[in-house]
C-alpha positions as CSV (number, residue, x, y, z in Angstrom):
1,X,0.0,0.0,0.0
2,X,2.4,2.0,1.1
3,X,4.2,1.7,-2.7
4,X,1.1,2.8,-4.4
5,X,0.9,5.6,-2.0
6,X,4.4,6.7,-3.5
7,X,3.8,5.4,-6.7
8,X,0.8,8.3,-6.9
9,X,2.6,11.2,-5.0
10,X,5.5,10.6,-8.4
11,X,3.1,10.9,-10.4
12,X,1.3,13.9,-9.6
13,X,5.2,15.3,-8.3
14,X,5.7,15.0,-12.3
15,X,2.3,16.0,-13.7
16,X,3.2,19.6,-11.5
17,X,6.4,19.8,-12.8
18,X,5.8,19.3,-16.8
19,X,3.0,21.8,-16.1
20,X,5.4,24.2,-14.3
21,X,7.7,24.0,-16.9
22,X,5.6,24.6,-19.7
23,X,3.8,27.6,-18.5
24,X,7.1,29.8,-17.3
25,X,5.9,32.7,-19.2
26,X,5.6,35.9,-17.1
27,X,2.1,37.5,-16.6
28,X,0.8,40.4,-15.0
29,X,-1.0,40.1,-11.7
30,X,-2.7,43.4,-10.7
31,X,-4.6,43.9,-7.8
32,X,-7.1,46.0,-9.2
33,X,-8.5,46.4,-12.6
34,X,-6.7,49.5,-14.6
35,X,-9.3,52.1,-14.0
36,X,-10.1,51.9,-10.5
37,X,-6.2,51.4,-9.6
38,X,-5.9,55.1,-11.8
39,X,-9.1,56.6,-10.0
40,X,-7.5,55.6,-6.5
41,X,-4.0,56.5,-7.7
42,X,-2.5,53.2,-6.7
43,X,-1.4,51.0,-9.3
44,X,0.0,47.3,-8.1
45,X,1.0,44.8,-10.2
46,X,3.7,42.0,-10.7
47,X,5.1,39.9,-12.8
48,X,5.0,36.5,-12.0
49,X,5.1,33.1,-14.0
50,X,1.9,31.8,-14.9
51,X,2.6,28.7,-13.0
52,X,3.4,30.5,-9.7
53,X,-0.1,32.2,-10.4
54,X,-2.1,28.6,-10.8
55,X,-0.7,27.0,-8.0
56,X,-0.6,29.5,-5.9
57,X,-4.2,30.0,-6.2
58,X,-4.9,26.5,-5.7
59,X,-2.5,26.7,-2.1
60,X,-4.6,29.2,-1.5
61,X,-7.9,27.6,-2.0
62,X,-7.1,24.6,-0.2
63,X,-6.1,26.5,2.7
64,X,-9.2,28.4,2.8
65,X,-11.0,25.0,2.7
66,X,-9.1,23.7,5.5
67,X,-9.8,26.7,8.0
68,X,-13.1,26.9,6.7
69,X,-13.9,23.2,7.4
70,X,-12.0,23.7,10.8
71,X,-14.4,26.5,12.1
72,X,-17.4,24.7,10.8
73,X,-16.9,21.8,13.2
74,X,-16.1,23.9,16.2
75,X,-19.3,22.6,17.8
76,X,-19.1,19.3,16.8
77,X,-15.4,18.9,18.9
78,X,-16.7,21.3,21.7
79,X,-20.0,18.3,22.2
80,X,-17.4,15.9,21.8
81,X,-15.2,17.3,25.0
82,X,-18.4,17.7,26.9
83,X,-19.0,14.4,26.0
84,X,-15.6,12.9,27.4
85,X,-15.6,15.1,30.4
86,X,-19.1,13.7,31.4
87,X,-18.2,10.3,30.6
88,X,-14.9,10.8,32.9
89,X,-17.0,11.9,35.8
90,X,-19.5,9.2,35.6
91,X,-16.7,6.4,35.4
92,X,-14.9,8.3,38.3
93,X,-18.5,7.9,39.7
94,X,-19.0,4.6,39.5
95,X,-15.7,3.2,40.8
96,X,-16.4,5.4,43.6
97,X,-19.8,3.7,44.2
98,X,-18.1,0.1,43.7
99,X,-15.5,0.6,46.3
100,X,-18.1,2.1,48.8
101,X,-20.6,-1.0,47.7
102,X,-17.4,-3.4,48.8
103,X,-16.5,-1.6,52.1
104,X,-16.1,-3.9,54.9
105,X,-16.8,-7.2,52.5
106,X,-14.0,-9.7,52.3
107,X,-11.8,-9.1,49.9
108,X,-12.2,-12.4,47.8
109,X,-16.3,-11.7,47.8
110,X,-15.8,-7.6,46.2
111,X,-13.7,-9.5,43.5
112,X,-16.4,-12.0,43.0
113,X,-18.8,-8.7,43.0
114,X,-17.2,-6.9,40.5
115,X,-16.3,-9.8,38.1
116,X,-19.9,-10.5,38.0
């Protein structure tokens, strides 16, 4: 499994880099589109391979998706630690109750009690 795993990762490692290398041509990136950057006076632009602009934007978009996805299940990990806290207390709980159920028994009858 672990083979195929690699076997994969090479092939998309070499998919990126024929793409890389066949789209090295510079382009423009502005910020703005040309007539609001003139009306506001700030012109910002850069030039920057094409493949630096694809895969860039991709980074970018998976990382959005990540945090995204992270904030969305907030309340499902915050249920899950009240869940685990609760269920700590209860077992806490119960052992508690056990040992005070075996108090003053003899030892070989609270082992008999809780095996059974």
């Amino acid at each position: 499994m672990r083979y195929i795993r690699y076997a994969i990762l090479a092939v998309i490692g070499i998919g990126l880099i024929s793409v890389s290398m066949a789209n090295r041509e510079a382009v423009n990136l502005q910020l703005l589109p040309q007539d609001i950057a003139d009306l506001l006076g700030w012109n910002f632009s850069l030039a920057l391979p094409l493949f630096v602009v694809v895969l860039g934007g991709v980074a970018a978009g998976v990382v959005i998706g990540f945090v995204w996805e992270w904030m969305r299940e907030h309340k499902h990990r915050r249920d899950a630690s009240r869940h685990g806290r609760e269920l700590r207390k209860l077992e806490r709980e119960v052992t508690r109750l056990k040992q005070d159920k075996t108090k003053g028994k003899d030892e070989v009858l609270a082992l008999l009690d809780d095996a059974g």
